[in-house]
PATORSE-588432 format. One record per residue (C-alpha): x, y, z; residue in one letter. Coordinates in pm, whole numbers, plus 50000, padded with zeros to 5 digits. Layout:
N
XYZA
...
//
This chain:
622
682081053966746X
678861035266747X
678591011266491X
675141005266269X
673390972766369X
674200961266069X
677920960166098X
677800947566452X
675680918366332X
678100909066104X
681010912966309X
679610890366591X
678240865366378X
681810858766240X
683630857366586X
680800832166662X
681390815266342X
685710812466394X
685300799266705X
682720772466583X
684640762766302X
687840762166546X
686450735066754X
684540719366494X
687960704166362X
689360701966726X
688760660166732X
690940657766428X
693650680866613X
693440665566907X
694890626266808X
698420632866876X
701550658666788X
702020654666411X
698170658166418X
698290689266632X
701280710866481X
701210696866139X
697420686666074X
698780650466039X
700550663665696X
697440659065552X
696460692065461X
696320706965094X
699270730764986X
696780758164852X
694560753465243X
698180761165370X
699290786365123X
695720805065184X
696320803365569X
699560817565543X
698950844565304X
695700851365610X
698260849365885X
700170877765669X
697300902065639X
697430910966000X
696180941366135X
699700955266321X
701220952265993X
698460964765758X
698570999866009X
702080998865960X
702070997565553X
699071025265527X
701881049065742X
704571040865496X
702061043165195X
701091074965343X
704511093665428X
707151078065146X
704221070864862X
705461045064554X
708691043164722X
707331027765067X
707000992264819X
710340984964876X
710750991865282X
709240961865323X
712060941465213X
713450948965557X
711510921565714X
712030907965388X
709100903165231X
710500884664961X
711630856765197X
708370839565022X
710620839364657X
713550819864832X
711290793964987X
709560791464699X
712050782964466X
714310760964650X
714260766165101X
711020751465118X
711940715564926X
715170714765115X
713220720665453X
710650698065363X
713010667265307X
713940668165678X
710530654465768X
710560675066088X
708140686466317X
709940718466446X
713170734966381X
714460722966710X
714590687966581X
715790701866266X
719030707466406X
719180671466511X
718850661466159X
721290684066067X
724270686066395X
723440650266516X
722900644166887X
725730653067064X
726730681167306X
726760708466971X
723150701666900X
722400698067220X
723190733567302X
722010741267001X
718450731667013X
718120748167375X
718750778567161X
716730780166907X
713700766867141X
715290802767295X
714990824466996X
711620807266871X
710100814467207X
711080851667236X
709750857866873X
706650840166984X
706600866867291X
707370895067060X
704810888866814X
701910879667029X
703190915467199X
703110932566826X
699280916266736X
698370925167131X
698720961967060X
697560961266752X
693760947266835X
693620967767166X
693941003566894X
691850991866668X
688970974666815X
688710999067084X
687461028666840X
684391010966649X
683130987866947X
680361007767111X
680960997867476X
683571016567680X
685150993067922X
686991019468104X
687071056168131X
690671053368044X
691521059467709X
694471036167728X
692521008367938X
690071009367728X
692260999767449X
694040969067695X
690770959667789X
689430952467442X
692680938167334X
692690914067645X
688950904967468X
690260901067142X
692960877267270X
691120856867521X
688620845767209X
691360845066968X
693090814867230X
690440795067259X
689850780766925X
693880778166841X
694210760267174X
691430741867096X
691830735366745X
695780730266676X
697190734566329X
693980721766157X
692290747366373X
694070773966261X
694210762365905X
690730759865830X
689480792366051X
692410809465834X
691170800365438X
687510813565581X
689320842165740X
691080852565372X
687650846965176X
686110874765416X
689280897865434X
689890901365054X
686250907164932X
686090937865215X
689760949365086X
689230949164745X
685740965664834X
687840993764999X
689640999764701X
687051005064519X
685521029764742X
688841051764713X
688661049364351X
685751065764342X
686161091564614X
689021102264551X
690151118964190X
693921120764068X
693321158664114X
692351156064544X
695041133664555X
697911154564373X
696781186064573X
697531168764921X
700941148264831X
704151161064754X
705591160664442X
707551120664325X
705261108664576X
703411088164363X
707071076564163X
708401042264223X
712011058464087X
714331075364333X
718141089064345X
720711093964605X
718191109964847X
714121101064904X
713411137764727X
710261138664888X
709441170965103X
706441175265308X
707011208265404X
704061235565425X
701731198465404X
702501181665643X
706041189365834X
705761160066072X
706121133965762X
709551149565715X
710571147566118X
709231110666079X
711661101865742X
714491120165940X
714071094366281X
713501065966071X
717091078265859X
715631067665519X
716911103965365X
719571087665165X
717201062565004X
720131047364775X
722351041465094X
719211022065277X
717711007764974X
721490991664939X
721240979665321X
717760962865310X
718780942964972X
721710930065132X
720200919865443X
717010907665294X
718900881865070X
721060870265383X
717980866065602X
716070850465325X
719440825165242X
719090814965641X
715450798965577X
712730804365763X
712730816866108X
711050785366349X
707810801766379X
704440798766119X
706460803565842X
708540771765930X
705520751766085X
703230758365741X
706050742365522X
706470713465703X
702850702665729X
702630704665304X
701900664165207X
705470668065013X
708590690164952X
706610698264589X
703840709164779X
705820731265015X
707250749664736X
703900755164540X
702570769664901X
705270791964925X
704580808764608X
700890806964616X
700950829464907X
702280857164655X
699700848664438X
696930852664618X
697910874864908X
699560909764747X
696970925364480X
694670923064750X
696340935365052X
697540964964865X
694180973464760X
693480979265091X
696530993065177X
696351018364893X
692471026164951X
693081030665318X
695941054465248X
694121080664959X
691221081765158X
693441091865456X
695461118465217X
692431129965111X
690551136965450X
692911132365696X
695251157365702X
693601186565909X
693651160366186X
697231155766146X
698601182866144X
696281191766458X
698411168166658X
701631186666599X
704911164866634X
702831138166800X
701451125766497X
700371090766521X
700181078066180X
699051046066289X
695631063366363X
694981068265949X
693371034965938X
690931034466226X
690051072566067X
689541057965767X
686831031965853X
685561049766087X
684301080265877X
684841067565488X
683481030465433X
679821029465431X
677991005965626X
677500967265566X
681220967565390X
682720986165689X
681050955465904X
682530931365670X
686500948165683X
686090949766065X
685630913766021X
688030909065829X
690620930065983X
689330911466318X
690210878866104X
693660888466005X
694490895966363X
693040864666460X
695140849466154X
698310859366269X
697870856866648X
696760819766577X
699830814066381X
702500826866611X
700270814666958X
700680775566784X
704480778666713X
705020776667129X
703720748267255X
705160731266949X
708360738967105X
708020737667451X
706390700267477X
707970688567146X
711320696967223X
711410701467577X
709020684367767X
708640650167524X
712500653567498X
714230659167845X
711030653168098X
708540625268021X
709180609467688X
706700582367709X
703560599967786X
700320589367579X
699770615967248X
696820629767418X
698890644267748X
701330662067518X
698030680067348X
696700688967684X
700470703267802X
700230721067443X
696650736767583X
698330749267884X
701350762567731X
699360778667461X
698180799967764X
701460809567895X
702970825067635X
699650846367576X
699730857267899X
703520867267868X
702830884667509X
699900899667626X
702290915967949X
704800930367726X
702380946067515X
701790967967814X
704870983467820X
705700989267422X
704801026467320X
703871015666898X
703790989766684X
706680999666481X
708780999066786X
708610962666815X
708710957566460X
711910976266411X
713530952766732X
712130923766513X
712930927566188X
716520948066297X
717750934266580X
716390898666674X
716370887366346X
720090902466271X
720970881766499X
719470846866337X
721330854566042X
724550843866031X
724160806666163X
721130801066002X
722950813765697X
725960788765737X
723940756865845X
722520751565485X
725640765965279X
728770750965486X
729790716065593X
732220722165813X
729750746166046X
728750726966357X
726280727366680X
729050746666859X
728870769266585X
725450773866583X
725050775466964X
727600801867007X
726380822866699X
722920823266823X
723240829867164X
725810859667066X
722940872266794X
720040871467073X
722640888367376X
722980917267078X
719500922767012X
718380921667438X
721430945167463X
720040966867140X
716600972667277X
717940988767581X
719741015067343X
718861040067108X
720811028966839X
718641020666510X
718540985266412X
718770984466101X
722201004066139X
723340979466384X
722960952366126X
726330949965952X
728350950366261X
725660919966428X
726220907366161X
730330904666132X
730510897366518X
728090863866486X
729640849166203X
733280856966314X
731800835666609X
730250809866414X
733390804566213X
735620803066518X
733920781766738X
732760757666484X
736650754966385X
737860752366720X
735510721766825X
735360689466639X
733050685266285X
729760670866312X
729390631266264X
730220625065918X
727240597165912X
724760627366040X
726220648965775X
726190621065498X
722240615465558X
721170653465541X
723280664765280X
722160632965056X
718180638865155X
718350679665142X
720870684064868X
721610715964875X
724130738264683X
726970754164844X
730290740165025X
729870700765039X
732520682664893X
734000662865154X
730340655465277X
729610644764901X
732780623264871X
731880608465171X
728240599665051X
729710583664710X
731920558864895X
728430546865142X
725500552064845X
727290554964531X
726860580664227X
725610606864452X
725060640364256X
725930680564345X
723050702764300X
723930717563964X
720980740464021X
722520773864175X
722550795363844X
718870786663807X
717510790864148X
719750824064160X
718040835663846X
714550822363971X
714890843264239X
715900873664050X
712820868763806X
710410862664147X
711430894164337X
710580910064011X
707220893463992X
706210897564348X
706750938064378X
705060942464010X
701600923164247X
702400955464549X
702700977364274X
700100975564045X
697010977464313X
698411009264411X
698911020264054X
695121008564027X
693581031364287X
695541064264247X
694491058663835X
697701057463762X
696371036363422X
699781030663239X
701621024063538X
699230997663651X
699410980863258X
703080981863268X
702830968163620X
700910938763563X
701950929763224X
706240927863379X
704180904763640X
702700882163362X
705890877363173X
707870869163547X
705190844163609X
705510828963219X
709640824863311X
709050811663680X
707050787863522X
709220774663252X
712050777563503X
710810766563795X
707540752363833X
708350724963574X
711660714363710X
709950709464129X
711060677064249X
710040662464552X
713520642864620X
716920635964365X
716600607064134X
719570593164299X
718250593664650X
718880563364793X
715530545764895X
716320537265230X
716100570665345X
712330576265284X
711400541865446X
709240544365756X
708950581665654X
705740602665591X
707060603965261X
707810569565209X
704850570764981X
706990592764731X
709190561864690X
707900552964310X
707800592864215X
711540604864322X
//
């Protein structure tokens, strides 16, 4: 496809502009490590909350929602709680203050504030510098093949006569520029480029929407979908049939095994509350919440990024997908049983959005890969010099060398991300190993480290490395992830439990200090006893009923925001009321009954513990 001047003008002129802004904030970056991964915890919680919710709107992912739109219609709204997407809720009403209060820079040393320093967390932060690093491989993998699809059909240039090269080639492109300004530019880099990057990507997606509105009428749209696909309700089975439309939608529900929708709808609940209970993963996620200016702030990010990131994504999402039901399907069924669904969005621009706003969504699209690629590229070096290299190999180098090693790590892991995206056939095949497998494996000590006293480094070593072993051993299989789940599951925290009770506890002292600065809920009464004989009246969190609730009442909130957009462009009128009015009564409760109740720290913290903190400022407030 040859794109209109127009749309390559704009397209150019906001890589040029990224990249400018990138190293425009690159002296600020540059001062030292807090400065570099954490923007000096100086940066506004809405900044952060907008660069997450960018990071989020990445192109790999939107692809993948427009398929699932496409083939399981209102019902596809809850698949995504498989990665879960309501990990945001958790964090927002209570993970995020908790992981805040550590005052960390990565979760590597988080597990020194929370196992001590001995052999256990010694072992233990060698593994989860393991698991971050892999996820950073993955993901840069995931983005990798993402950009090469996409930007290789509206580019004008071929690189290579190669279909497939031709993709590599332009994602190699994409990548290269994408590394320059996040190497450059650190976390304020990647901050700042992000909030411009959301401004451009939501005016082109809600301009999208729009678009389908008007193309497409309820009729065109009822004639080419089966029937309940446009039904958020569902019984023991999906009760969709594509037969006689389009019959490789039904192969694809039968591989992916979501036919008895109750069974898996059961199976991604219960997993996505586990995973969300174990905190963030140590990636962007993590790295976002501890560079908030305080605990309140990290909790107002978290839910901001529900706020401002799901009407508009799904108006894209949902505009991409009825314009693709609408004109798409001779194509589709043209390719047999190799449909590749994740060729409806490309389609769509390239035929259906008219000039000047397809420019600005290629931009935008451009900016969400950038977003996310930024995001995941800056969660590496953060652990590799951090926790390795300032740790174990030169300790006392000046705060500038550490930013160069950063620079040159940076460009190691792209190059390793970038290699394994060579040999992974789709996106959704590296997102299933994610979400399924890799992550499965995270759960159970992640799970127990906030919940359970008695759970140790040993624990948390031998859990891990037991988790990660299952998902390597997983890929190599055909066995789906998601099934595999349960049984990861079981086997890690049977280890866990084991080896945490067949080693000795962590320091009480080490124990004493998180428990009294976090304060979470769950099994710590001899910690607390312990705490009450050293500070005094130390309090329980009283708080789980509430934050339980909270959670209920966000969940609720967040999937009435994916629903409603969708409900908006298929003129589904009612639907969309109902929709948004449920989401304006959730947010009234969340914020009677959570947003006035934030605290930064516990009245009875004692004071000591902030001193010669970056929060020591919060003294008079907590």
């Amino acid at each position: 496809m040859n794109l209109p001047l127009l749309d390559i003008i704009i397209v150019l002129v906001f890589i040029c502009s990224t990249i400018a802004v990138g190293f425009w904030v690159s002296a600020r970056a540059s001062k030292d490590m807090n400065s570099y991964f954490l923007g000096g915890n100086k940066l506004k919680w809405y900044m952060l909350g907008l660069s997450n919710a960018s990071g989020m709107f990445d192109i790999a992912g939107t692809m993948w929602l427009v398929s699932l739109l496409f083939i399981y219609g209102l019902k596809s709204i809850y698949i995504p709680w498989v990665w879960p997407v309501f990990n945001q809720i958790f964090l927002m009403v209570f993970l995020a203050i908790w992981l805040r209060r550590s005052g960390v820079m990565t979760g590597a040393e988080w597990i020194n504030f929370r196992f001590g320093d001995g052999l256990g967390s010694r072992l233990s932060n060698v593994i989860v510098v393991f698991f971050a690093l892999i996820s950073v491989i993955a993901f840069t993998a995931y983005g990798f093949i993402a950009i090469g699809k996409f930007a290789s059909v509206f580019f004008p240039w071929k690189l290579s006569q190669d279909p497939h090269m031709n993709d590599v080639l332009y994602g190699l492109g994409m990548t290269a520029i994408t590394t320059l300004y996040i190497i450059k530019g650190g976390m304020f880099s990647v901050v700042f480029t992000e909030v411009f990057q959301f401004i451009v990507t939501t005016i082109a997606s809600i301009g999208v929407g729009i678009v389908a509105y008007h193309q497409v009428s309820p009729e065109l749209l009822a004639a080419a979908v089966p029937a309940n696909w446009d039904s958020i309700g569902f019984g023991w089975y999906l009760d969709l049939d594509w037969a006689g439309r389009l019959d490789a939608a039904n192969a694809k529900i039968a591989a992916d095994g979501y036919s008895l929708f109750t069974i898996f709808f059961m199976v991604i609940l219960y997993k996505g509350i586990l995973l969300s209970l174990a905190g963030p993963a140590p990636n962007y996620d993590m790295q976002r919440v501890l560079s908030t200016q305080s605990p309140k702030e990290s909790a107002k990010m978290s839910g901001f990024v529900t706020v401002v990131l799901m009407f508009p994504r799904y108006m894209l999402i949902a505009g991409l997908t009825v314009l693709g039901l609408a004109f798409y399907m001779d194509e589709l069924r043209s390719m047999g049983d190799q449909v590749d669904f994740e060729q409806i969005l490309p389609f769509v621009l390239k035929n259906y959005i008219p000039s000047g706003l397809l420019g600005l969504l290629i931009a935008g699209l451009l900016a969400a890969f950038m977003s996310n690629f930024a995001a995941t590229v800056n969660a590496a070096p953060a652990y590799v010099v951090n926790d390795i290299y300032k740790r174990y190999i030169n300790p006392h180098a000046e705060p500038k060398k550490y930013v160069r090693m950063s620079y040159l790590v940076s460009v190691i892991f792209v190059v390793l991300g970038v290699s394994l995206g060579f040999f992974i056939p789709s996106i959704n095949t590296v997102l299933q190993w994610l979400v399924g497998a890799l992550y499965g494996g995270y759960t159970a000590s992640n799970v127990l480290k906030w919940y359970w006293w008695r759970f140790n480094g040993y624990g948390y070593f031998w859990g891990m490395l037991v988790g990660i072993i299952s998902a390597l051993a997983l890929s190599q299989t055909s066995i789906n992830a998601l099934q595999a789940f349960p049984y990861m599951l079981a086997l890690c925290a049977v280890v866990c439990v084991v080896a945490s009770l067949m080693t000795p506890a962590s320091d009480m002292a080490i124990l004493t200090k998180f428990y009294v600065k976090v304060r979470p809920w769950g099994f710590w009464g001899p910690v607390r006893a312990a705490a009450q004989q050293e500070y005094g009246e130390i309090k329980a969190n009283p708080h789980f009923k509430r934050d339980m609730v909270n959670v209920a009442v966000g969940i609720v909130w967040q999937t009435s925001l994916v629903a409603a957009p969708i409900f908006l462009v298929i003129h589904k009128w009612n639907e969309f009321g109902f929709a948004m009015g449920l989401a304006a009564v959730c947010a009234l409760l969340l914020w009677k009954n959570w947003y006035q109740h934030l605290q930064d720290y516990p009245d009875d913290l004692p004071p000591q513990l902030l001193v010669g903190t970056s929060d020591e400022h919060l003294l008079k407030k907590s």
